[in-house]
Each structure stands twice: as C-alpha cells, then as structure tokens.
C-alpha positions in Angstrom: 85.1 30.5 -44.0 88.8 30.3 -43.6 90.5 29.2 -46.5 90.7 29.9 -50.0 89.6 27.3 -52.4 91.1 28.4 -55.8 90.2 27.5 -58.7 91.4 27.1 -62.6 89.6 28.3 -65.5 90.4 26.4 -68.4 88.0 28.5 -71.0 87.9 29.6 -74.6 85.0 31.9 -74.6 85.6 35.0 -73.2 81.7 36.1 -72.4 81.7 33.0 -70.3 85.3 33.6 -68.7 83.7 37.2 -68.0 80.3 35.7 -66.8 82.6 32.9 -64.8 84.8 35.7 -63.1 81.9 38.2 -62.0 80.3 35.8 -59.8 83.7 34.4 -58.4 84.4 38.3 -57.3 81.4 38.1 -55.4 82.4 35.4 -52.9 85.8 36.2 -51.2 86.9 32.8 -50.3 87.1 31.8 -53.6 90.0 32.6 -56.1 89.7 31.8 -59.4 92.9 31.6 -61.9 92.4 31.4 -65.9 93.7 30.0 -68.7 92.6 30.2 -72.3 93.4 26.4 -73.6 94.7 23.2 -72.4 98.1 23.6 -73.3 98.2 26.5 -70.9 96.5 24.6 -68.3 99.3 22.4 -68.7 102.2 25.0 -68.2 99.7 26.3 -65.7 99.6 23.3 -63.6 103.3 22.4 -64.0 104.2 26.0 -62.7 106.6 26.5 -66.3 106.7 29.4 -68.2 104.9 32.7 -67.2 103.4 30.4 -64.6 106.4 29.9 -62.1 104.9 32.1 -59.2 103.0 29.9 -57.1 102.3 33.2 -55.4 100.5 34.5 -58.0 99.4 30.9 -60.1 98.8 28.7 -57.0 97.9 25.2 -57.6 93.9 24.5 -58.2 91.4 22.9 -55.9 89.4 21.8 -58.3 89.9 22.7 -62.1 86.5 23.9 -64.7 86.9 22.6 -67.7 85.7 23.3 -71.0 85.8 20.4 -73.7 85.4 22.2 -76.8 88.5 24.5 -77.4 91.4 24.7 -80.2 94.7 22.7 -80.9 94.6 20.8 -77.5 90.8 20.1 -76.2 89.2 19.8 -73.1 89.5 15.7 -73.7 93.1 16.2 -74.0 93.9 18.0 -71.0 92.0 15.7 -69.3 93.7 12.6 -70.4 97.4 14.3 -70.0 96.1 14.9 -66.5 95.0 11.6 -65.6 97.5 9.9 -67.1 100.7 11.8 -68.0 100.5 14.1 -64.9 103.6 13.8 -62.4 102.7 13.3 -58.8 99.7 14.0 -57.3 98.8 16.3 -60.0 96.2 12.9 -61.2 94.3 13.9 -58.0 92.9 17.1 -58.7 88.9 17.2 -58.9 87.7 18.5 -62.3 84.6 19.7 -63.3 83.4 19.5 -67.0 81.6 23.2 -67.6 80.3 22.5 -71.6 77.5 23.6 -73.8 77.9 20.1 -75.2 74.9 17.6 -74.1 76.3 14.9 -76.5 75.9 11.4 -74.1 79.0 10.5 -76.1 80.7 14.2 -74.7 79.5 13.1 -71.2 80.3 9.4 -71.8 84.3 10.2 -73.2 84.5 12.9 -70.2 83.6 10.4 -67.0 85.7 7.4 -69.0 88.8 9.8 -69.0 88.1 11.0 -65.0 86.3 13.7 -64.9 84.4 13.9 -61.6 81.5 15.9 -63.1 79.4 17.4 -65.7 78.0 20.5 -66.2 76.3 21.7 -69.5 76.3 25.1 -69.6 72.2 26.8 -69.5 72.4 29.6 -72.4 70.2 31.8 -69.7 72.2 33.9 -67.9 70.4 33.6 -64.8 70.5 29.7 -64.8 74.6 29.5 -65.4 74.9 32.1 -62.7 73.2 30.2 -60.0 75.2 26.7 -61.2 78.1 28.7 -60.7 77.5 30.2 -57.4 76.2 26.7 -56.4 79.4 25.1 -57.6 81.4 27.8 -55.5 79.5 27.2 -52.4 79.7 22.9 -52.8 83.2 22.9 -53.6 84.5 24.9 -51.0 83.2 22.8 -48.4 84.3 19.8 -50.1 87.8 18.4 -48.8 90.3 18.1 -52.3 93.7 16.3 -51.6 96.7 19.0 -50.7 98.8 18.5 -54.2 102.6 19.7 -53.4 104.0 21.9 -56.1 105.9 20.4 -59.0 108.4 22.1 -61.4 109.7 25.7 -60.9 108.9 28.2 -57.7 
C-alpha cells in the first residue's frame, strides 16, 4: 500500500482513544489524528487555531465519531458538517464509533449523514478486531480528495 489514509478521532474517552491509537500504530499506512470533542473537530477540520499545519493536522479520509460527548455532541458535529461545512468538507465519510445501541441513536445518526454505525463491543478483543477491520476497509475505499479550507 502506497498512501496514507488518515484519519480523525473525534473521542471523549481516553481508554478508548488509547485502545483506538494502539491498533492504528500497528498498520503504517494509516495515520490517525485526535480530537477530544466536536468543537475541536470543528477547528480541526477548518485548519483554525492550533490546527493550522496541514503538515501536521492533514485533512481526514474518513472521520470516527463518537455521539455521546460534552457541550457539542457527536449529533452536532455531524449536522455542522453536513450542513454548515464550507466546500467539500460535506463529503467527508464518517463513521459513528458508539457504545449507544439506541435505534433512535442509529436512526438520528443515518438521518443526519452518517455513513455508518458502529457500537462499540465492551470486549477488548472484539473492538480491536472492528477496528483493525475498519482500517483495512477504509483504506481501500476511494474518499473524495477535499482541498484545504482556512489557514496553512
């Protein structure tokens, strides 16, 4: 494999932002980038803030997703995204990663644009397979090329 597919964290829980990251270091053609809420994914994604070097914070492939964080959820990212977003910014896949199995969590998510949904297993062994599978589908999956927006 060639290319980089790069990733963005958006994650509350640090044991499963640690969990997340140690089976992303284990596959060299992925990157993975996090953020701790969806107002960061926000300034993440707009490149403001600490999050001007595209170098360092380069635009996602494909953005995980938790719904249940603080002051601005996973639902809200998600709808600022779809439909607030500049540019192309709309186009980026995302991937719901909850411990929510509420229909009405996986009902809100799809109606909003997610493009899917992931409930998190509480066995280790489990979540680190669904992740290494996710890493191994969605870097053979073509995403759309988003050009950068705000500051380089």
């Amino acid at each position: 494999m060639g290319t980089t597919t790069t990733f963005l964290l958006v994650e509350d829980d640090p044991d499963d932002v640690f969990m997340v990251e140690r089976e992303f270091k284990r596959a060299p053609h992925l990157q993975l980038r996090h953020v701790s809420d969806g107002r960061k994914a926000v300034l993440y994604l707009l490149g403001e803030e600490q999050y001007k070097d595209r170098e360092k914070y380069p635009l996602p492939d494909v953005i995980l997703l938790d719904l249940k964080m603080p002051r601005f959820s996973g639902f809200d990212f998600l709808q600022w995204l779809r439909s607030n977003s500049p540019g192309s910014l709309r186009l980026v896949p995302v991937m719901v990663m909850s411990s929510s199995p509420l229909h009405s969590d996986v009902q809100r998510a799809y109606a909003i644009g997610v493009n899917s949904y992931m409930c998190k297993p509480v066995d280790w062994s489990k979540f680190r397979e669904r992740i290494q599978t996710l890493g191994i589908y969605w870097s053979d999956v073509e995403t759309p090329k988003i050009p950068s927006v705000g500051n380089k």
